[in-house]
Structure formats: C-alpha cells, structure tokens
C-alpha positions in Angstrom: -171.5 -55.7 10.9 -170.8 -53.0 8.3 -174.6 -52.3 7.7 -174.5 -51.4 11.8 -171.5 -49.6 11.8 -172.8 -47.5 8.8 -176.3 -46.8 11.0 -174.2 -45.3 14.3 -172.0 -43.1 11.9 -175.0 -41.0 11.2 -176.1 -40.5 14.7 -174.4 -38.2 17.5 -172.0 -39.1 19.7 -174.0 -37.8 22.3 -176.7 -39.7 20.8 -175.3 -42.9 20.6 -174.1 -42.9 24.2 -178.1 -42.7 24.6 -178.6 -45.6 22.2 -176.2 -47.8 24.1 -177.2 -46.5 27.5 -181.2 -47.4 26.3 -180.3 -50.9 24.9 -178.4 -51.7 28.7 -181.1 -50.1 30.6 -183.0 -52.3 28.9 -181.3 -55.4 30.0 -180.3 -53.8 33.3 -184.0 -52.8 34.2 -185.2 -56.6 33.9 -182.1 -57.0 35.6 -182.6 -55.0 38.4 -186.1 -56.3 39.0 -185.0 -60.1 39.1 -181.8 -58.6 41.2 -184.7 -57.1 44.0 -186.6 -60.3 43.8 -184.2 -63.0 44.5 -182.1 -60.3 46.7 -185.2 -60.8 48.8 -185.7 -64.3 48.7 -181.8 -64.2 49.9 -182.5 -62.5 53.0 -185.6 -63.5 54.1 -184.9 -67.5 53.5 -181.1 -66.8 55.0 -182.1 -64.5 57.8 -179.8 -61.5 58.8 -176.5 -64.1 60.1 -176.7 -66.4 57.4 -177.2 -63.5 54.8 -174.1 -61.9 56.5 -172.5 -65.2 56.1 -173.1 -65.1 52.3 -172.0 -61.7 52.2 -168.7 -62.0 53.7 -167.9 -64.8 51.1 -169.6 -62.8 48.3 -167.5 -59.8 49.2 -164.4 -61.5 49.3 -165.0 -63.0 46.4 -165.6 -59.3 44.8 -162.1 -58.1 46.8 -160.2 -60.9 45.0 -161.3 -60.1 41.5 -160.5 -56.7 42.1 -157.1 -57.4 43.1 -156.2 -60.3 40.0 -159.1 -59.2 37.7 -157.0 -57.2 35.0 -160.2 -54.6 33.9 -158.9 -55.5 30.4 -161.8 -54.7 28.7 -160.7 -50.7 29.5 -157.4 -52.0 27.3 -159.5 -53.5 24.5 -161.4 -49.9 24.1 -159.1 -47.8 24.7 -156.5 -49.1 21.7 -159.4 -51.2 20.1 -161.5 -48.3 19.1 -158.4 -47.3 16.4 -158.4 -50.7 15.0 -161.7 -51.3 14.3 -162.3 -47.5 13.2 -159.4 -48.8 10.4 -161.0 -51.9 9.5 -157.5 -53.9 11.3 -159.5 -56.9 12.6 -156.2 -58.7 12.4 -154.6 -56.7 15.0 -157.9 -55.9 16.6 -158.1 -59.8 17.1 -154.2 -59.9 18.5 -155.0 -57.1 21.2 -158.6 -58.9 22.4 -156.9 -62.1 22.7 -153.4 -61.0 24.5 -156.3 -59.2 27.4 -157.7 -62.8 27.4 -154.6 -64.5 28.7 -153.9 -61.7 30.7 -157.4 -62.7 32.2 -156.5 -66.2 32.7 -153.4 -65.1 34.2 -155.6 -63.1 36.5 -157.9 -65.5 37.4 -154.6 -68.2 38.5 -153.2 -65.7 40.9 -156.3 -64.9 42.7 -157.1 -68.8 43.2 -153.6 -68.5 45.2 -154.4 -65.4 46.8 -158.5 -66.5 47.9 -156.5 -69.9 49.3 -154.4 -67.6 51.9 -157.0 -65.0 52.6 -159.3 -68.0 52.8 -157.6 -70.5 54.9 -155.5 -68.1 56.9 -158.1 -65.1 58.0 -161.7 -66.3 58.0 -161.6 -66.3 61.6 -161.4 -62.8 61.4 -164.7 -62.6 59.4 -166.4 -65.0 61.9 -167.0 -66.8 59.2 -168.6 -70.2 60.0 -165.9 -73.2 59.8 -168.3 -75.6 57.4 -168.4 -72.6 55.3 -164.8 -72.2 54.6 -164.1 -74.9 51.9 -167.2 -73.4 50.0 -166.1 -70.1 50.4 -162.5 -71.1 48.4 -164.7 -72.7 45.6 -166.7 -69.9 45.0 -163.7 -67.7 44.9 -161.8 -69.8 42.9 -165.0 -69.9 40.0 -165.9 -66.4 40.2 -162.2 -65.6 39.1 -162.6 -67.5 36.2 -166.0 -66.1 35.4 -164.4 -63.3 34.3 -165.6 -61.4 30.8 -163.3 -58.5 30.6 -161.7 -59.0 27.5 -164.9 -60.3 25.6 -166.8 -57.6 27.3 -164.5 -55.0 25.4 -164.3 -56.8 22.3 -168.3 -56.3 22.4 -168.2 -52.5 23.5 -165.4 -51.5 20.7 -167.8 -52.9 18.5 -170.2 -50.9 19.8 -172.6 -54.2 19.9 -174.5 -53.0 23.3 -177.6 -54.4 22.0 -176.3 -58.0 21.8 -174.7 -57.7 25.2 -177.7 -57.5 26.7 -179.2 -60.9 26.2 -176.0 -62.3 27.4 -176.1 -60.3 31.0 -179.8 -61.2 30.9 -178.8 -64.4 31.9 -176.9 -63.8 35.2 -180.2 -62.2 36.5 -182.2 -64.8 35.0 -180.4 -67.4 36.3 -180.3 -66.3 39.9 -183.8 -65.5 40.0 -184.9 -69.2 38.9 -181.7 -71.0 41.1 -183.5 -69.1 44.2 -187.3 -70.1 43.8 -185.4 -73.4 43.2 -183.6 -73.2 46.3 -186.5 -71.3 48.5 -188.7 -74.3 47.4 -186.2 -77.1 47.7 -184.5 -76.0 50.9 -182.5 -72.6 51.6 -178.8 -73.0 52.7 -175.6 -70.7 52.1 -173.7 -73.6 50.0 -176.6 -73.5 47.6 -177.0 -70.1 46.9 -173.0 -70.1 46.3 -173.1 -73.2 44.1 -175.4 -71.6 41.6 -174.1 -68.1 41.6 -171.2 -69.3 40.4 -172.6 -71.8 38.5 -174.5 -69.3 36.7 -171.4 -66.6 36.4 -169.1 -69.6 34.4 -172.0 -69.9 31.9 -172.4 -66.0 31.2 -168.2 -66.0 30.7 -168.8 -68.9 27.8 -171.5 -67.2 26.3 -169.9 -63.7 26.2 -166.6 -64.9 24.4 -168.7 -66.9 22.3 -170.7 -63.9 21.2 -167.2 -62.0 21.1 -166.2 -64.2 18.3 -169.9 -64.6 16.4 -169.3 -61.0 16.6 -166.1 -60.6 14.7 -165.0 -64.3 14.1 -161.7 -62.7 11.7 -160.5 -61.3 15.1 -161.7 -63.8 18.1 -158.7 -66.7 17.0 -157.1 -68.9 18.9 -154.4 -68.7 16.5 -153.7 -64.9 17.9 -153.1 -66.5 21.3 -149.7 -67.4 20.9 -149.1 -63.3 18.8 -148.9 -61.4 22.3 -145.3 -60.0 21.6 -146.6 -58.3 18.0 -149.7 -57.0 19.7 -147.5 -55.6 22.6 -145.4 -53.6 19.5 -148.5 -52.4 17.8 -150.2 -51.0 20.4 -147.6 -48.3 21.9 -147.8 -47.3 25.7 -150.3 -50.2 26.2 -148.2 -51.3 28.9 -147.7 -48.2 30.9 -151.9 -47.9 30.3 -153.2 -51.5 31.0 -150.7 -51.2 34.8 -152.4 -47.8 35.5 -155.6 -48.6 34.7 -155.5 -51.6 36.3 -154.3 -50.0 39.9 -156.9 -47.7 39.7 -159.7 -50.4 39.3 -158.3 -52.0 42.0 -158.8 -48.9 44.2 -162.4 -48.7 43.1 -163.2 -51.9 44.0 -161.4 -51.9 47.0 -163.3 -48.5 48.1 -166.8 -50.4 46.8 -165.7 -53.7 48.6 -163.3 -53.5 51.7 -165.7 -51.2 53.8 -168.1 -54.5 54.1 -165.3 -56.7 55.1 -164.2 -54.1 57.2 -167.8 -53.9 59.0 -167.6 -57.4 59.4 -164.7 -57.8 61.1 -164.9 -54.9 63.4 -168.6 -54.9 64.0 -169.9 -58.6 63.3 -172.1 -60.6 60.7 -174.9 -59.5 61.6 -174.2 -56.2 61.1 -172.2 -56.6 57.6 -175.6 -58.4 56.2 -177.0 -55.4 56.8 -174.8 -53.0 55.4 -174.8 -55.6 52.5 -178.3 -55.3 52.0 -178.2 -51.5 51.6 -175.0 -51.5 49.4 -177.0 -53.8 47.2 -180.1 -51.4 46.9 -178.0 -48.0 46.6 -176.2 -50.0 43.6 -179.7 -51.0 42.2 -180.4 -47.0 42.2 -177.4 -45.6 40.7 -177.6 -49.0 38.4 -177.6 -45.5 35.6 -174.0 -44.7 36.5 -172.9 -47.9 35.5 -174.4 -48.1 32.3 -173.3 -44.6 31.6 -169.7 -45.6 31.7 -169.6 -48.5 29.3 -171.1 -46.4 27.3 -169.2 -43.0 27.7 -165.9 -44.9 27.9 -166.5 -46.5 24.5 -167.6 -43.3 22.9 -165.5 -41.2 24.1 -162.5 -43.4 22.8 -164.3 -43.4 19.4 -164.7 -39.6 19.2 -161.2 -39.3 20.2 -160.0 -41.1 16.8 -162.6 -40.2 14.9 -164.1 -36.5 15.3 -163.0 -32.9 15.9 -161.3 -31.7 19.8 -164.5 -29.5 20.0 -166.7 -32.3 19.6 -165.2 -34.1 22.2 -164.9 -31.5 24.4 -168.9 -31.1 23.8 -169.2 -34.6 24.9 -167.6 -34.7 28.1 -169.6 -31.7 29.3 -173.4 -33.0 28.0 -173.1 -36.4 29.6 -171.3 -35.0 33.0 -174.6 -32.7 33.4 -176.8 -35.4 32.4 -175.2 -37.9 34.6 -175.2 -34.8 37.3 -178.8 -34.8 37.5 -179.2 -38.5 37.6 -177.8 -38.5 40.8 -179.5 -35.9 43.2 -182.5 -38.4 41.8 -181.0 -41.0 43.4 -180.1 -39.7 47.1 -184.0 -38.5 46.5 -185.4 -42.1 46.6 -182.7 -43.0 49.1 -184.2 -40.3 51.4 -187.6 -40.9 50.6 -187.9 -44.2 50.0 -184.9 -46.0 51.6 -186.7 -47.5 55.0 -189.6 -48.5 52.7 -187.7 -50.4 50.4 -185.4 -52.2 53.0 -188.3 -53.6 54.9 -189.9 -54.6 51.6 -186.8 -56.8 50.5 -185.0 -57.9 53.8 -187.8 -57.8 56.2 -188.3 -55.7 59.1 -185.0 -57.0 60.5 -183.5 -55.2 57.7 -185.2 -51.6 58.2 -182.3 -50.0 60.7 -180.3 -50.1 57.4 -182.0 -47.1 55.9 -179.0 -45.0 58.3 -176.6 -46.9 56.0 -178.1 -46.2 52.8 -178.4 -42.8 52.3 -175.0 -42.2 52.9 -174.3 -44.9 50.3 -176.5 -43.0 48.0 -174.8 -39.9 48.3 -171.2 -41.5 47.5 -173.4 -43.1 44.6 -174.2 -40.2 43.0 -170.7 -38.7 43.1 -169.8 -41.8 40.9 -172.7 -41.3 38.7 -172.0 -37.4 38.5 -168.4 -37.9 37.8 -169.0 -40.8 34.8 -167.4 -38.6 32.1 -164.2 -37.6 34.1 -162.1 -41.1 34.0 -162.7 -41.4 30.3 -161.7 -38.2 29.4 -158.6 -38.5 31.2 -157.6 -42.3 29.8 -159.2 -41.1 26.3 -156.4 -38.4 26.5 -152.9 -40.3 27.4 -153.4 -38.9 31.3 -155.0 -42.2 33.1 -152.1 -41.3 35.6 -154.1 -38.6 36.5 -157.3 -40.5 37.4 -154.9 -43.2 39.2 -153.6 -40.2 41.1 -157.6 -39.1 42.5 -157.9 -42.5 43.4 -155.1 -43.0 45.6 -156.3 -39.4 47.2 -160.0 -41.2 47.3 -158.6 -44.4 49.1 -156.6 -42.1 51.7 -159.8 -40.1 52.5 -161.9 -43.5 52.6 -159.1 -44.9 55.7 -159.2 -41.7 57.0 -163.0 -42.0 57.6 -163.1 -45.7 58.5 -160.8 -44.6 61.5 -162.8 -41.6 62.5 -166.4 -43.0 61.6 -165.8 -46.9 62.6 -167.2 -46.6 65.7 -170.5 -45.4 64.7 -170.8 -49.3 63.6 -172.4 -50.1 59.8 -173.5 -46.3 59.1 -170.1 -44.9 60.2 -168.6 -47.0 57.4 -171.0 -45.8 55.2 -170.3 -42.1 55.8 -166.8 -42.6 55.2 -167.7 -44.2 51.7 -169.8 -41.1 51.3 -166.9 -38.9 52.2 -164.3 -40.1 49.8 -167.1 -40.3 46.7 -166.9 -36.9 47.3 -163.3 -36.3 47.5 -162.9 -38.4 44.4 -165.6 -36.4 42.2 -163.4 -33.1 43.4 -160.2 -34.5 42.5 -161.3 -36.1 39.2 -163.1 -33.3 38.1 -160.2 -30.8 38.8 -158.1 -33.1 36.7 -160.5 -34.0 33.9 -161.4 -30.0 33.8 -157.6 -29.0 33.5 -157.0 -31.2 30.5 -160.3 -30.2 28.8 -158.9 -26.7 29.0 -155.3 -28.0 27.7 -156.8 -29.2 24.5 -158.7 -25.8 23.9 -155.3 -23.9 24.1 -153.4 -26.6 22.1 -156.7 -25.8 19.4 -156.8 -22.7 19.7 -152.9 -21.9 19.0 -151.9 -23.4 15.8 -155.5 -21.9 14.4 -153.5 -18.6 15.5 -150.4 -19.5 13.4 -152.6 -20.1 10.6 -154.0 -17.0 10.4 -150.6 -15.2 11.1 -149.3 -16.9 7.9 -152.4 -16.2 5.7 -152.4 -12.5 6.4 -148.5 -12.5 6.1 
C-alpha cells in the first residue's frame, strides 16, 4: 500500500482526480452499458404498468435508504484523510468501524420505517396488493446492502482502482439475473429477488476488500472503541448530523418526485418518468464519478498542500465538470426520443418531454461537483445543508405549480431547483474560496511589516 501511496504523491491533485475519475469510468462505462441492457429487458418483458410497479417499490426503496442510510462514507473522508495522511491506521480503523455500526443502526430503523410506509400507504401508490409483502423484503435487504462506511474506507485510501471490480458486480449481476429471468419467465417478484440478492453480495465484498485493503484498521476489535473514536475525531458529530440531512435532501429531491408522479398521476405514468430518470442518470453518470473523486481529493489537499493549491482545485474541476454538462442536455435534446424508444419501446418514447428537463437539473449537479466539497473540506457543511433546504423549498414549490402538467411537470420542477441549488452552492462555496484568500493573504502582510521593521 505504501509503494501506491508513494506513486499518487508525485502526481497532481488535479491529476489524480483524473486518475480516479478514469479508473471509475472505467467500471462505470461497462456499467452503464449492462445498466441500458437489462434496463431494457426490464421494460420491455414488464411492460409500462408492471415496470411502474417495480418502480414504485424501487423508489421507495431508494427514499428509505436516504432517510436511515447515514452517507458515512462522507464521515470516513472527511476525518479519514488526516489519519491515513499520518500513518494512524489505529484510529483510522476506530473511525471506519464506528460509521459501520452507525450503518447497521441505519439499516434497523429503515426496516421499521419501510414496514409503516409499506403496510400503511401502498394504496396510495396503487401498488398491486400481491406485491406488497415483496415490496417490505426488498426494502428491508437493500438497507442492509449498504457500503458506506467500506466505500470510504476504500476512497481515503485512494484505492478507486480496486473499487471498480467490486461495483462491476452489481451491473454484472443484473445483467445475467435478467436474461435469466427474460428466458425463464418475467415477473416483478423476480426482478426484486435478485436485485437485492445481487446488492447483499456487493456489501460483503466491499467490506471484505475494505479490510484486504488495510487489515491493521478493518477490526472487529475497534467495534466495541466508538467512545475514543468520537474523542479523536473533534466536531465529527456536529459534521456526520449535517451531512447526513443534506443527503437526505438530495435523495429526497432525486427520489420523492417519482413517488410523487405516482401517486398524483398513476403507474403508468411514474414507469415512465422512471425510465427517463434512469437514462438522464446514465448521461450525467460523469457527475457522479467526479464527486467520489473530488470529495476525496479535495479532503487530501486540504491536510496536505498549500490554500492556493486548493483553491486551484476547486476552480479546474468546477469548469471541467461545467462543460460536461451542456454535453449532456446536448444528447438529451438530440438524442433523448431515440434512445427512449430503443430501451423501453415505442410505449416509452412520450418520455423524451421528461428527460430533457431531467437533463438540465443533471447538469447543474455535474456543474456544481466541486461546490459541496469545498464547503465540508472547509468546517462550513452548514452552508451546503443550508442550499439544500433552499433547493428542497424551490423543488415543492414547482411540484405545486408544475404537477398538473402530469410526468414532465414534475420533471421541470426537478429542473428548477438543480438550478437554484447550483446558485446557492456556488454563492456559498465562492464566498469561502474568497475567505481563505484574505485569511492568506493577511498574515503574509504581517510578515513583511515585521521584516522591513
């Protein structure tokens, strides 16, 4: 591991953000093509109802994990980076494994909350009553499919190369399970059985690569040590309940408006804004990617390197990641219909009126990767908290005005608050780039006054 580390010190930051990005582009671009071939099998073996069907449950599922999933691998980063940049595998180790029961504790009090959203509201879904006892299951093992804190552990080691062949295997998986299934016999319940059959087996590889990875570190002997790592890693608190509110907007912005289009507008009409939510995630797959490996960078060059350095970052990868998405809302114009009717059919093709829209708030996320970082990187997640909580309100906002345009009307107002949540960010993540420069710029002042004096 210290041969590898040695090799990334002599490459730019900017550089290795590149490196990283390539190695999960790599694993994402095989990933995306299995994701657009069994996506297809999925709605043309399903049709539109039963493909809204699976996307109801599939969506709630998503909803849930953003509401108990813990986005502890934002934790391990964040404080990791310092740890491993000292060589402290001891209390590197103590931090990865307190996210990991914070995980578990995660995953227990979403099973309770998928068994009241489950069992009390599917009516208001439509969902179909022999699907409801499926849909729980599937809840219940996608919460414990969770990777966060190994998923940190792997990107404070900066080991994105090895993360790829374990998320090679989700794609993988799903793209065998449905020829499987299309050859076997199609149905909703069998689709759900080996998603989540698939997602538990990623979760046990990941934390046993987290722990092949840095085995002095991954004990179970640091489980019971959560009180010391609490103590070492000041404000952690304060950061992991932040950071953790603000994922939960995000996914709630990425997640309620499809629940939302089912229940207002029908099944029917949520498989097909599902459809083209799936595709406009497949383009702007890039902003993803980007922000593993911006936020793990950025935390390193925080510890490690000069304020100008970092400040250099920030602004190469936001105009980098800029460009990357007007790309995006150019295939989505271009090439949406085309690539609607290719995967769902020509059922599917009105959904091209609810992509671009998705594409546009697409590329606000991908424009505005650098922004969150920044602003964690720096002591201020508040701040980013605080331009989510303005997103969410603009997202309702348009839901009530935009609703009754059906599927595309959602998608507008998804559109709509991207944007408000790029200006907001940006404003914020600007502001304290400029703070740093004056708090640089003043004690080099000082320094200079006591020379000459």
């Amino acid at each position: 591991m210290s041969a590898k580390r040695d090799r990334q010190e002599n490459v730019s930051p900017l550089g290795r953000i590149l490196q990283n990005t390539a190695w999960l582009l790599g694993g994402k671009g095989f990933g995306a093509i299995c994701g657009l071939a069994y996506l297809a099998i999925l709605t043309r073996t399903l049709g539109l109802k039963d493909f809204g069907h699976f996307s109801l449950i599939f969506g709630t599922a998503q909803a849930l994990i953003a509401l108990a999933g813990f986005q502890t691998w934002r934790v391990v980063v964040r404080y990791g980076s310092e740890h491993v940049h000292a060589e402290e595998w001891d209390k590197f180790g103590r931090l990865g494994m307190l996210c990991g029961m914070l995980d578990a504790a995660g995953a227990v009090i979403g099973c309770a909350l998928a068994g009241v959203v489950i069992y009390g509201f599917a009516h208001i879904l439509e969902l179909n009553p022999n699907y409801i006892d499926l849909a729980f299951w599937f809840c219940c093992a996608s919460l414990w499919a969770l990777v966060s804190a190994p998923t940190g552990i792997v990107r404070a080691l900066h080991r994105f190369d090895m993360a790829v062949y374990v998320e090679a295997i989700v794609p993988t998986g799903r793209l065998i399970a449905a020829l499987t299934i299309w050859m076997t016999g199609p149905s909703v319940g069998r689709f759900l059985l080996a998603w989540a059959a698939i997602d538990i087996l990623e979760a046990i590889l990941y934390w046993a690569m987290a722990r092949r990875l840095c085995p002095q570190a991954v004990r179970l002997a640091n489980l019971g040590k959560w009180r010391l790592a609490l103590k070492e890693n000041p404000g952690v608190t304060h950061f992991f309940l932040v950071t953790y509110a603000g994922a939960t907007i995000d996914a709630t912005m990425k997640n309620g408006p499809l629940l939302v289009v089912g229940g207002w507008v029908g099944t029917r009409a949520a498989g097909l804004y599902r459809l083209a939510s799936q595709i406009s995630q497949s383009l702007s797959k890039l902003s993803t990617l980007l922000t593993r490996s911006v936020y793990a960078e950025v935390a390193r060059v925080r510890v490690t390197s000069e304020q100008a350095e970092f400040r250099k970052l920030a602004l190469q990868t936001s105009m980098i990641a800029g460009l990357a998405g007007l790309v995006v809302v150019g295939i989505a114009l271009v090439a949406g219909k085309q690539l609607l009717g290719l995967i769902g059919g020509d059922a599917f093709e009105g959904g091209a009126a609810i992509l671009v829209p998705l594409a546009i708030a697409a590329s606000f996320d991908l424009a505005s990767v650098a922004f969150e970082p920044v602003l964690h990187s720096t002591g201020r997640a508040r701040l980013s908290l605080t331009a989510r909580l303005i997103a969410v309100a603009a997202l309702g906002i348009g839901l009530v005005l935009f609703i009754p345009l059906g599927p595309s009307g959602a998608a507008w107002a998804v559109a709509m608050a991207g944007f408000v949540s790029y200006v907001a960010m940006g404003v914020m993540a600007w502001r304290t780039l400029q703070k740093i420069k004056r708090e640089e710029i003043v004690p080099a002042q000082e320094e200079g006054g006591s020379t000459e004096a």
